[in-house]
C-alpha positions in Angstrom: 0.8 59.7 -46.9 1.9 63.5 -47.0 -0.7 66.3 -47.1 -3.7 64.4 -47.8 -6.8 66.5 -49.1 -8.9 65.4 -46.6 -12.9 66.0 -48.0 -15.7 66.0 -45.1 -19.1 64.8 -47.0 -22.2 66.3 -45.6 -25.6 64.5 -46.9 -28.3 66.9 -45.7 -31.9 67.3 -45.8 -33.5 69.9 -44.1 -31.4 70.3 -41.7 -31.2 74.6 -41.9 -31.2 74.6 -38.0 -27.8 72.4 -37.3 -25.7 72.6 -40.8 -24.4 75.8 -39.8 -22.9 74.7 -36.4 -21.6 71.1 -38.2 -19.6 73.3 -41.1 -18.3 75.6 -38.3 -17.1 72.7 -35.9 -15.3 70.8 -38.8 -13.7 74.2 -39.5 -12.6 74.1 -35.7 -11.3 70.6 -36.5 -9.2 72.0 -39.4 -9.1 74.5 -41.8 -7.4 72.6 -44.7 -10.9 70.2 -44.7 -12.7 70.4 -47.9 -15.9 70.7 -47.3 -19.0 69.1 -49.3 -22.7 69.4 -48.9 -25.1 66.9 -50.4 -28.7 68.8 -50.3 -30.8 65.8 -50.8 -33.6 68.0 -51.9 -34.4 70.4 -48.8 -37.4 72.4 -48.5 -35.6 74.9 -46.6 -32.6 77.1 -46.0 -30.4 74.1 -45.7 -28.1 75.4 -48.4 -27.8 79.1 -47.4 -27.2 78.3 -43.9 -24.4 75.9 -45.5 -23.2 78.7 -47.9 -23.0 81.0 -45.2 -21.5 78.8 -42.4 -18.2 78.6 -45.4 -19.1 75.0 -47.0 -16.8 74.9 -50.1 -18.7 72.9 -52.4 -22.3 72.3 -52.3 -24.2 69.8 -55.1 -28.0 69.3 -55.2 -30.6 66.5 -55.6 -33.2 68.2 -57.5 -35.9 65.9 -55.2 -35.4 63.6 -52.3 -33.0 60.5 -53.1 -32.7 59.5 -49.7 -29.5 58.7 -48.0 -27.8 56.2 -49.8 -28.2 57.7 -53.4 -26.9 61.1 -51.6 -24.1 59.4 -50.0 -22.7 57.8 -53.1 -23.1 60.6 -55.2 -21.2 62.6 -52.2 -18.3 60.1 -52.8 -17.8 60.4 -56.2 -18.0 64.1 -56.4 -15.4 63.8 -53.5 -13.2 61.3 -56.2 -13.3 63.8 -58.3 -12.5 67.1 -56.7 -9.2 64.8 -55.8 -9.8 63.5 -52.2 -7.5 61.8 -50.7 -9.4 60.7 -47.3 -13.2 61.5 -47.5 -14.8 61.4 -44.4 -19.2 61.4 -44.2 -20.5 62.9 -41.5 -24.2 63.6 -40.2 -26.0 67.3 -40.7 -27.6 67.2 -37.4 -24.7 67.8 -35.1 -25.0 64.5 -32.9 -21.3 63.9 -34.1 -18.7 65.8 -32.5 -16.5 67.7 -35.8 -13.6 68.4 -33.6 -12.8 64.0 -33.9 -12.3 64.0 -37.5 -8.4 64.0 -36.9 -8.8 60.3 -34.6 -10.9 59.0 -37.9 -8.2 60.7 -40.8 -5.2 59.5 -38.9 -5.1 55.7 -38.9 -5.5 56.6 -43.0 -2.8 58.8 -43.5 -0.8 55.8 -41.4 -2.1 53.4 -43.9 -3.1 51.2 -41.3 -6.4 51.4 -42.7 -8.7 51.9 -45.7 -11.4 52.5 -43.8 -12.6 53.9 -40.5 -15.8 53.3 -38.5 -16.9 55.1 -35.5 -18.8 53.3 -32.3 -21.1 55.2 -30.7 -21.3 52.6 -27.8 -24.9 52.7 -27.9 -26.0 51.1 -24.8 -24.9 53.5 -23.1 -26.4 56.3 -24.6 -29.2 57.6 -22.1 -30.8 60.0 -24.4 -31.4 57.1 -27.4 -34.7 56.1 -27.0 -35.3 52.1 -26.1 -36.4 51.4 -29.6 -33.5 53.0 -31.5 -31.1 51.7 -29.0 -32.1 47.9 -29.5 -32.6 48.7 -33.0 -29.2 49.7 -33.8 -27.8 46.6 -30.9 -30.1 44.0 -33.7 -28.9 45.6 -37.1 -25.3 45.7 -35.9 -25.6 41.9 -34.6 -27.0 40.7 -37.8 -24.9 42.9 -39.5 -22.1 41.5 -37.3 -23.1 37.5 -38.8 -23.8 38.2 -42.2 -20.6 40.2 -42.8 -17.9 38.2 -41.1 -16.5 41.4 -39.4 -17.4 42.3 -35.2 -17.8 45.6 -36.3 -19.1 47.1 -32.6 -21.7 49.9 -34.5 -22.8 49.3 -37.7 -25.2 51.9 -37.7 -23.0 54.8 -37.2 -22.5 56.8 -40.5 -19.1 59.4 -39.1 -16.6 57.0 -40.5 -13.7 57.7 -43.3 -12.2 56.3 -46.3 -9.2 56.1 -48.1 -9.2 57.1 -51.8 -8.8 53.6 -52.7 -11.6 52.3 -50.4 -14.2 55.1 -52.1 -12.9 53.9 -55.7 -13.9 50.4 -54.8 -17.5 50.8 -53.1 -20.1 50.5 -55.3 -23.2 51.4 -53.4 -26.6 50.0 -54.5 -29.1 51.1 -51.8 -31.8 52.8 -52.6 -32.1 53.5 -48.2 -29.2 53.6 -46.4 -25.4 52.6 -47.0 -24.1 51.8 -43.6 -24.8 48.3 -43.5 -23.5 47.5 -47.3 -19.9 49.6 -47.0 -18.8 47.2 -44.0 -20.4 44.1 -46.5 -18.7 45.3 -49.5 -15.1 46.6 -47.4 -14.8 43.2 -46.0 -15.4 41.3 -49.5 -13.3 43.7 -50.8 -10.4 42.8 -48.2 -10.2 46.3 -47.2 -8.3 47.2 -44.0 -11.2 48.4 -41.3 -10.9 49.6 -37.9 -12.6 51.5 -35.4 -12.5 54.0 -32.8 -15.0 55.5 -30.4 -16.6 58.3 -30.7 -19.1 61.0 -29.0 -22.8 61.0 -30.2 -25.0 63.7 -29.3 -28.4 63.8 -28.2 -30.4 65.2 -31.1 -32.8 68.4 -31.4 -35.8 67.4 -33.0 -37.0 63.8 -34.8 -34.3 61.9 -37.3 -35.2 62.8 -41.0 -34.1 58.9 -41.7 -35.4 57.0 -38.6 -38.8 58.7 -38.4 -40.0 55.3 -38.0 -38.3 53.0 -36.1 -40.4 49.5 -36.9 -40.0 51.0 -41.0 -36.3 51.2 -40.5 -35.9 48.3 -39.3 -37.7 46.7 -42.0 -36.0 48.7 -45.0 -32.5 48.2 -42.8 -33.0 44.4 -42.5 -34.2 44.1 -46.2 -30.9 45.8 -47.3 -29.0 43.4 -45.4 -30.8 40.4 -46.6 -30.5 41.7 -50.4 -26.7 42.4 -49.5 -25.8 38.9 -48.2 -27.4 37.6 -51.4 -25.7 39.9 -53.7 -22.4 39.6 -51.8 -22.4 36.1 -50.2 -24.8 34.0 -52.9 -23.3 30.9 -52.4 -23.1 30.6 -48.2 -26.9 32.3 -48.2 -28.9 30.1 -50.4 -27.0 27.2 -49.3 -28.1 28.1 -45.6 -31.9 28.2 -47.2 -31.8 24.8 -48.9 -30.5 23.4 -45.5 -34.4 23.6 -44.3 -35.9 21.7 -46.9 -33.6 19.5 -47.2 -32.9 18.4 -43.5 -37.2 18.2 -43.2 -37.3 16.3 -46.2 -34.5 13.6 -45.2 -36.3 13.4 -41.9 -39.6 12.6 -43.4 -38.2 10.1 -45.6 -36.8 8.5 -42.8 -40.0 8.6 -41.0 -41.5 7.2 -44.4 -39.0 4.3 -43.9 -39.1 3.5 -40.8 -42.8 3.2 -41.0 -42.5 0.9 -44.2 -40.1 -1.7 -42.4 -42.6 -2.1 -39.3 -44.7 -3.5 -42.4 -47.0 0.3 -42.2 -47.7 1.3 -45.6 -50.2 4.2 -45.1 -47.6 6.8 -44.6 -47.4 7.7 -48.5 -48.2 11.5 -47.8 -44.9 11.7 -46.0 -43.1 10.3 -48.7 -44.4 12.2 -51.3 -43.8 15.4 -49.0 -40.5 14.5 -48.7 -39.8 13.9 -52.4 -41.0 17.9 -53.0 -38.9 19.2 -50.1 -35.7 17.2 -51.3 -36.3 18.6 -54.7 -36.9 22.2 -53.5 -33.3 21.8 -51.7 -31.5 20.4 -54.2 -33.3 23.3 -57.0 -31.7 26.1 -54.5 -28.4 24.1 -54.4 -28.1 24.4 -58.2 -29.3 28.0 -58.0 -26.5 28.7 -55.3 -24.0 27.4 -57.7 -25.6 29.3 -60.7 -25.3 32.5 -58.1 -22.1 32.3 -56.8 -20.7 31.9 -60.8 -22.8 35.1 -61.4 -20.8 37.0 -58.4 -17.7 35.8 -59.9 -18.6 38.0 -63.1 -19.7 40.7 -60.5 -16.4 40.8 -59.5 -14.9 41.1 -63.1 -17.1 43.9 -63.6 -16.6 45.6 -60.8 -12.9 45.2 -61.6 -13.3 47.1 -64.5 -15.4 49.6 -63.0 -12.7 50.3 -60.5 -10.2 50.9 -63.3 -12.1 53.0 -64.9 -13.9 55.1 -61.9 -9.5 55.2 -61.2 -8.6 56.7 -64.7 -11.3 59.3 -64.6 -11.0 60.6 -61.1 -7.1 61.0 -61.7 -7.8 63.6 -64.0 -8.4 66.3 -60.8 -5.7 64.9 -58.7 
């Protein structure tokens, strides 16, 4: 790939104290970066610091989306200003600006489609405990469910080829982190990662306020995700309970009956219900995993289209 526009995506939300020094470092970085703020509905300068700190593009939520619905409308904007590599970064200047060149290259190589950071947590001595074992959980779960060893999934500096952005669909309402790596692997999209440097921040996170509520959002967008993206490996896991109890009550039931003890009828009739529980969520998994193959189709089409009518700027 020869002289990529490169596009550095900035969701933001009150964040008038660091944006300034972010837009400056990534200018350090480079000057040919595009650079494009997200203000996800700040309350205060957020968007004249940007403006005057040199950010070329700045779009607005007239409210507060959050950061997934910031982060996707961020990429498209990105498609179609004509980015060739797009690269989301944080506001809050943990992220050190001046490694966007480690994250663009293995792109511009085309030995990848997308680029994820590691922030080696556990090793981090200014992350508090609960953040720390947070992120170690959602990236191990995130780690199962996905099929990839991605080694941070929490970390949001990461990049992505124009092809990669074209393809992700993002349906969070919370965060995206999690369901890029789900979707990039599905998608059979060329990941790798590199380490990075992570800051301690100055001041509270305007998305991890809460650790226990992230976690509980995070984990419910995983969950939903390994549904949506999975259907036929998840609810097949689920019917595996009821129907390994029920087949072990039944064989209690029998076992029971051929030692001449007939008074074990509750455990055969509990056993009928859990066997038909299972086998209903087998269908279901079946009826699932044909609706995910129309996902695909659709999201096919969607690709070709999103493709015609970015081109238009390229």
């Amino acid at each position: 790939m020869k002289n990529p526009k490169v596009f550095v995506m900035i969701p933001s939300y009150n964040e008038e104290k660091s944006i300034g020094k972010v837009i400056k470092e990534i200018k350090l970085a480079s000057k040919d970066y595009k650079i494009l703020v997200i203000n996800d509905g700040s309350r205060d300068n957020t968007v004249k610091e940007a403006k005057k700190a040199g950010a070329h593009y700045i779009i607005e939520n007239k409210k507060n989306l959050g950061l997934a619905p910031s982060f996707k409308k961020g990429l498209d904007e990105c498609l179609k200003l004509g980015a060739d590599i797009i690269v989301n970064t944080d506001a809050d200047f943990q992220y050190n600006q001046k490694e966007i060149p480690k994250i663009v290259k293995p792109i511009i190589d085309e030995r990848a489609d997308v680029v994820l950071t590691d922030r080696r947590v556990l090793r981090l001595r200014h992350m508090p405990f609960g953040k720390k074992y947070g992120n170690t959980l959602s990236t191990f779960v995130t780690r199962i469910v996905s099929g990839y060893p991605v080694r941070d999934a929490q970390s949001g500096f990461r990049g992505f080829s124009r092809e990669a952005a074209l393809r992700l669909n993002v349906l969070s309402d919370y965060t995206y982190v999690q369901e890029t790596i789900m979707q990039a692997v599905d998608k059979r999209l060329k990941i790798i990662q590199i380490p990075c440097e992570f800051r301690k921040r100055a001041g509270k996170s305007r998305l991890i306020s809460n650790v226990f509520n992230y976690a509980k959002r995070a984990g419910l967008t995983i969950v939903k995700n390994y549904v949506h993206y999975k259907p036929l490996r998840a609810l097949l896991t689920l019917s595996s309970l009821p129907l390994t109890l029920g087949f072990l009550l039944g064989l209690r039931f029998l076992y029971f009956f051929s030692q001449g003890d007939n008074g074990h009828v509750q455990s055969l009739i509990l056993s009928a219900i859990l066997l038909i529980i299972g086998f209903q969520i087998v269908v279901l998994a079946f009826i699932a995993n044909s609706v995910g193959a129309n996902r695909k189709i659709i999201e096919e089409i969607l690709y070709l289209k999103k493709k015609k009518e970015f081109s238009k700027n390229e």
